[in-house]
C-alpha positions in Angstrom: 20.4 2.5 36.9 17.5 0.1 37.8 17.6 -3.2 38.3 15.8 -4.9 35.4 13.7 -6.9 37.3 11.9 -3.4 38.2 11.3 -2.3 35.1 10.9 -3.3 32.0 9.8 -1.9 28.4 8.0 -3.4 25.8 8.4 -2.4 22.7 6.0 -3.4 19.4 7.8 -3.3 15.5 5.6 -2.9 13.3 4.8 0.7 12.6 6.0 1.1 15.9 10.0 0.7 15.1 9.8 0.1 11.6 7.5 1.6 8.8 6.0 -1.7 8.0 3.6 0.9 5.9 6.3 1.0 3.4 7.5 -2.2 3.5 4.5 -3.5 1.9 4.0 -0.3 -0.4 7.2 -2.2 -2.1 6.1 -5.1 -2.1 3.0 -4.0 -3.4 5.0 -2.3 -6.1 7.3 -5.5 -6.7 4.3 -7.3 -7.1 3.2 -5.5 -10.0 6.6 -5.4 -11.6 6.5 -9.3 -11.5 3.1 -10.6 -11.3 0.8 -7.5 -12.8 -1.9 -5.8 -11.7 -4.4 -8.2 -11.4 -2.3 -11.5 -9.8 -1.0 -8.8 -7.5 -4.2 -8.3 -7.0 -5.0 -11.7 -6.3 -2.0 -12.0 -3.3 -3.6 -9.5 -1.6 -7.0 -10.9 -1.2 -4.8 -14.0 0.2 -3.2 -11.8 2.2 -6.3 -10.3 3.7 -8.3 -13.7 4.4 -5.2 -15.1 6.3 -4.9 -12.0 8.5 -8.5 -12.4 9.3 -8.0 -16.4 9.9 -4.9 -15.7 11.7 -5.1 -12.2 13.6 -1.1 -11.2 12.2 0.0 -10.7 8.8 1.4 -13.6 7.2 3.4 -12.7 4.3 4.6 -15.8 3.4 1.6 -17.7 3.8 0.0 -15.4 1.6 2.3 -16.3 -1.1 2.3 -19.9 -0.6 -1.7 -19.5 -1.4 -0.7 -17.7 -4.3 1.5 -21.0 -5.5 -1.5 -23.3 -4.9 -3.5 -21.2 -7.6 -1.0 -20.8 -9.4 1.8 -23.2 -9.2 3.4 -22.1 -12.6 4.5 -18.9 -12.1 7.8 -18.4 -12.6 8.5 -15.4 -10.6 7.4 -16.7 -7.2 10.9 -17.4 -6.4 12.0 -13.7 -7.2 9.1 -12.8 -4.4 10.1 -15.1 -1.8 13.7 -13.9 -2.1 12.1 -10.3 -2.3 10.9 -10.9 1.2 13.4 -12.9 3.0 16.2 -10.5 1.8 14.1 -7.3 1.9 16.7 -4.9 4.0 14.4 -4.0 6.8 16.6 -1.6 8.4 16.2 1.2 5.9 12.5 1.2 7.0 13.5 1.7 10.4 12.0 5.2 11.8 14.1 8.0 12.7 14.9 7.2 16.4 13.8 3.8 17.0 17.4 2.6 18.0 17.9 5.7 20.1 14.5 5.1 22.0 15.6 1.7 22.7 18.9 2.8 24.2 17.4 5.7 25.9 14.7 3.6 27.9 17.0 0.9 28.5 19.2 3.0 31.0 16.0 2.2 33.1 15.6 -0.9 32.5 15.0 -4.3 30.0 14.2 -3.7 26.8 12.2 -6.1 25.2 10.9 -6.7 21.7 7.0 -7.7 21.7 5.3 -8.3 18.6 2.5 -10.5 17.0 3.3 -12.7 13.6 4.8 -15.7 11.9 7.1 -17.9 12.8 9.6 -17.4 10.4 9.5 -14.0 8.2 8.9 -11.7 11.4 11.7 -12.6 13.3 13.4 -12.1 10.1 12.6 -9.0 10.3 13.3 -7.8 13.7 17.0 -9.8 13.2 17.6 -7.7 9.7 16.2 -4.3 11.1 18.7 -4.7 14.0 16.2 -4.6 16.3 17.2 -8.2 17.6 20.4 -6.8 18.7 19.6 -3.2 20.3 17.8 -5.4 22.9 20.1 -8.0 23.0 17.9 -10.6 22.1 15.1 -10.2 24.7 12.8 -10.8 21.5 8.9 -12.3 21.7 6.9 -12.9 19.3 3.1 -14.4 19.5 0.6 -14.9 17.7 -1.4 -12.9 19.9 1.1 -11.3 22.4 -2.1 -9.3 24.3 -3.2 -13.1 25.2 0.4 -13.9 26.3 1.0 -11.7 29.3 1.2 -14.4 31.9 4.7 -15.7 29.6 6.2 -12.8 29.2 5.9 -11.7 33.4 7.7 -15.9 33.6 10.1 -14.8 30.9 10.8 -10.9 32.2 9.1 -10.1 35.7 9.1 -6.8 36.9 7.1 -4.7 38.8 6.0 -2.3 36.4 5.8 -2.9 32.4 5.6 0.1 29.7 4.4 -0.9 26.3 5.2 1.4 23.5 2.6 0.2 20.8 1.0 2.0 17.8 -2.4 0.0 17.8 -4.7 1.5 20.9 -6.9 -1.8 20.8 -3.6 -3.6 21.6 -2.5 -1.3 24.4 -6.3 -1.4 25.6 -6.3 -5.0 26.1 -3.0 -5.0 27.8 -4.3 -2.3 30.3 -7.3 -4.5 31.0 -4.9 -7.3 32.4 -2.0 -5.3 34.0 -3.7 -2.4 35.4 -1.5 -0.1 37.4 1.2 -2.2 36.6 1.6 -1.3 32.9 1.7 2.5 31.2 0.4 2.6 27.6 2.7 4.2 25.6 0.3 4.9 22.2 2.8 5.9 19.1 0.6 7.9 16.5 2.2 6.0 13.5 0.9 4.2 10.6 -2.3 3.0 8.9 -3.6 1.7 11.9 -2.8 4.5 14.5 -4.3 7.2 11.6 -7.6 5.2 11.6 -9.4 8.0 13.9 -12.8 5.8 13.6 -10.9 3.0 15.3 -8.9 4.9 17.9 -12.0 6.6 18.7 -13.6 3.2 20.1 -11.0 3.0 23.4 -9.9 5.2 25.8 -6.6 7.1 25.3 -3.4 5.8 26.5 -1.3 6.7 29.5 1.0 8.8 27.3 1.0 9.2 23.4 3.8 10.6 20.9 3.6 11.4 17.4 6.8 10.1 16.9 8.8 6.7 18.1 12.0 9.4 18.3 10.6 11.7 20.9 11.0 8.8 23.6 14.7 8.8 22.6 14.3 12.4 24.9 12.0 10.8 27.3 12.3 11.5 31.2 11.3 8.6 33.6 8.4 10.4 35.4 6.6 10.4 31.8 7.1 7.2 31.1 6.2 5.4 34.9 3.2 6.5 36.6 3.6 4.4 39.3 6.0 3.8 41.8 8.4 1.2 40.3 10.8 1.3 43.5 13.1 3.2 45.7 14.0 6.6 43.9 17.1 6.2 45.0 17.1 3.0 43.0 15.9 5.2 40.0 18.2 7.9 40.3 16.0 10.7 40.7 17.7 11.9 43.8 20.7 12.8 44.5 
């Protein structure tokens, strides 16, 4: 095994680890049960102009815009316990643990994600994310702006970032260089948008699936030399 200060892996959550597509197609359908069509409606379009204010999705704040319009309601308490109690590790995709364990033979794994303060590592800590890395958990606002912090918090020679949003893994590239391999996961909303994928060049390796790293070999993953092989294991 490596020593972690070699290597480290960087790993995204939503629609990357977890199917955060579906998380939100039940809330969207809890909403309705509760609120109707058109108040759901309404938390949406919250929903949208904080995540352009913002640059993460902020689930919370979202509703506690829909409270200021309309502080009567009497099911917003049913939705904030919908969210806080939502049990995120169904949603996880078929794999994501045994990625995590598989990469981390090699090295740290860390969780690296963009959101809230409050209902994101919420989720990473019910998904069980938070403890298949054993707590190496970051979250930013925007973590592609935060590189400099997390080389402090976990330095290494080489970084892999497993990510399903291109622009993301673009930016980090941009910084890192030859440092970093891009790990693009062809998952979710975002990774299916073929307009926006089509705008940056393709990462250093892509999947269709977060489960086919838990099958990975080293050489696929690291493109450059990280240290000794010996230190690696790839020789006898």
């Amino acid at each position: 095994m490596t020593d972690t200060e070699n290597l480290v892996f960087l790993f995204d959550v939503d629609n990357t680890l977890l199917d955060n597509d579906r998380v939100a197609h039940d809330l969207r359908h809890f909403l309705i049960q509760n609120f109707g069509v058109e108040r759901q409606n309404c938390y949406w379009q919250h929903f949208e102009q904080l995540r352009n204010e913002l640059g993460y999705a902020d689930y919370l704040g979202a509703l506690q815009r829909y409270r200021v319009e309309f502080p009567r309601d009497p099911h917003m308490l049913k939705v904030s316990e919908f969210l806080i109690d939502y049990h995120f590790a169904n949603r996880l995709y078929p794999g994501s643990l045994d990625a995590i364990e598989r990469l981390k033979q090699w090295g740290a794994t860390v969780i690296l994600s963009d959101g809230d303060a409050v209902f994101q590592p919420r989720k990473v800590e019910r998904s069980g994310l938070w403890d298949a890395v054993d707590g190496r958990v970051l979250i930013y606002i925007h973590k592609e702006q935060m590189l400099e912090d997390v080389e402090q918090r976990y330095p290494a020679r080489h970084y892999v970032m497993v990510d399903d949003k291109i622009r993301i893994l673009t930016a980090m590239k941009k910084i890192w260089g030859k440092r970093l391999t891009t790990v693009f996961v062809a998952q979710g909303h975002y990774a299916n948008d073929t307009a926006e994928v089509s705008k940056y060049p393709p990462a250093d390796v892509s999947v269709l699936r977060i489960g086919e790293l838990a099958t990975a070999e080293l050489p696929m993953l690291v493109r450059e030399p990280v240290s000794r092989e010996k230190d690696l294991g790839m020789v006898g």
